[in-house]
PLY file of the C-alpha trace (Angstrom):
ply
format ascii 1.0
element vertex 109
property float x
property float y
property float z
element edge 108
property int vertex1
property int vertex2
end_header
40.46 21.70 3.25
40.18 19.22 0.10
42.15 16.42 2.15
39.28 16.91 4.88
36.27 16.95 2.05
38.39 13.74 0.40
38.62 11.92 4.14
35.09 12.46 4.53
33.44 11.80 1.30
35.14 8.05 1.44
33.28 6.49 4.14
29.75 7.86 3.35
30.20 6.63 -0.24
31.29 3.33 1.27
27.74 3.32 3.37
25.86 4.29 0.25
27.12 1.97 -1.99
26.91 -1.13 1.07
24.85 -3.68 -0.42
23.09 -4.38 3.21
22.36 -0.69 3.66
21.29 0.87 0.26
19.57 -2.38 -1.35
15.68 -2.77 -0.65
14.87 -5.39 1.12
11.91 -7.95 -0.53
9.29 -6.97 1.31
9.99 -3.49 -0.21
10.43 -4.51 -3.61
6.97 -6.50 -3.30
5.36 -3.49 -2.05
6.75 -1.56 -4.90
5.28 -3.60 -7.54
1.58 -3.51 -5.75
2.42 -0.24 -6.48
2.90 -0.36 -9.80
-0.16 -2.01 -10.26
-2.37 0.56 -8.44
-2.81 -1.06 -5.05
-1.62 0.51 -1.86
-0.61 -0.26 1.07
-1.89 0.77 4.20
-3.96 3.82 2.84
-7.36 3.58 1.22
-7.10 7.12 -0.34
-3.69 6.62 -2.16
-5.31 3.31 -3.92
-5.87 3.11 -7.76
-7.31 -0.11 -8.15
-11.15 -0.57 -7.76
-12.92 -3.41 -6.49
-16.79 -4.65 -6.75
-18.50 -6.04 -3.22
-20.96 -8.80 -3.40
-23.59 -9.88 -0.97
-23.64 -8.55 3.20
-24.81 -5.09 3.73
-22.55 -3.34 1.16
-23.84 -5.34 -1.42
-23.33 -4.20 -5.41
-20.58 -1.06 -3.99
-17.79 -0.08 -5.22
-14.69 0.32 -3.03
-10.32 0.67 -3.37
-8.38 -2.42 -2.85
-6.00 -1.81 0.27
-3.19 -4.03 0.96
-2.15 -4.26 4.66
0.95 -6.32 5.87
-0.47 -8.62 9.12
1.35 -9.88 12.13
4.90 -9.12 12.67
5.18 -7.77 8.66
5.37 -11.02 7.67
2.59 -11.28 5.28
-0.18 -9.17 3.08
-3.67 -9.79 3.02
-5.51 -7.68 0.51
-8.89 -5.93 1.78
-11.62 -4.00 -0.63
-12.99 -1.43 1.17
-16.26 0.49 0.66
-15.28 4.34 1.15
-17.97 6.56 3.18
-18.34 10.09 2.14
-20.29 13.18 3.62
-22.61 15.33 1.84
-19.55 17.62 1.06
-17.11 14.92 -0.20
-15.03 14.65 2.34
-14.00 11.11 3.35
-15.58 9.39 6.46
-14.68 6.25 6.76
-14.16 2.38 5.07
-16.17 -0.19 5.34
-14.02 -3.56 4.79
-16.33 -5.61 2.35
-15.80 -9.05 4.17
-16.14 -7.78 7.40
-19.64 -6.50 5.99
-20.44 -10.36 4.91
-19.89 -9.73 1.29
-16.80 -11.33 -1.15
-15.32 -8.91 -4.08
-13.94 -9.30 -6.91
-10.79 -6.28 -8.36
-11.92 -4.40 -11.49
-9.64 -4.42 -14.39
-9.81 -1.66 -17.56
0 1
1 2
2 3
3 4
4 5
5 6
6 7
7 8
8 9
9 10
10 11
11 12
12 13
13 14
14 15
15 16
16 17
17 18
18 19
19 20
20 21
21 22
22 23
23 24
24 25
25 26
26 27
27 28
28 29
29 30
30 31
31 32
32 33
33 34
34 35
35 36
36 37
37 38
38 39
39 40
40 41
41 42
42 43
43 44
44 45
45 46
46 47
47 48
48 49
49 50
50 51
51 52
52 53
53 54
54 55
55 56
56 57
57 58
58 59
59 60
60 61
61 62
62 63
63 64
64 65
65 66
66 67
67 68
68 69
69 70
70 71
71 72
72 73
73 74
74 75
75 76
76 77
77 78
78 79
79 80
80 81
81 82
82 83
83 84
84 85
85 86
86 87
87 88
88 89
89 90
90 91
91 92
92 93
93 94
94 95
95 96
96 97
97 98
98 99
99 100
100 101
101 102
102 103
103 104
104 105
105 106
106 107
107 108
């Protein structure tokens, strides 16, 4: 039984430790650090990093900066996004500050 568990623990240490399989690749690693900095990526609701809109209709709001990858993953754009509530709290729905006509700038502490 330990010459089996030896046999078998070999090759799935091999995969682990494969530098094509278990590194990140640099797209990932980018993403990681937007992390780290309170931006997220592809989800409004998981982002820590406020943003200000100015001018269109969501003029003077506050919204989350979103970061969304665009085409075939190749590239990021970053978004700020107004957030909709109902009366209760519960989220509705984003309203992307460009798209609205406005420009933002990212709040810092």
């Amino acid at each position: 039984m330990r010459k089996f568990r030896l046999l078998w623990s070999a090759p799935v240490l091999a995969l682990a430790l494969s530098p094509s399989l278990a590194a990140a690749s640099e797209a990932d690693t980018f993403v990681s650090v937007l992390r780290r900095f309170g931006v997220s990526v592809d989800n409004v609701l998981a982002s820590k990093k406020p943003c200000l809109c100015f001018g269109g209709s969501v003029n003077d709001q506050v919204g989350a900066l979103m970061v969304s990858q665009i085409g075939a993953g190749n590239s990021f754009v970053a978004v700020c996004h107004i957030l909709r509530f109902d009366g209760a709290g519960a989220f509705q729905a984003a309203v992307n500050c460009e798209s609205a006509g406005g420009t933002y700038v990212v709040l810092e502490k």
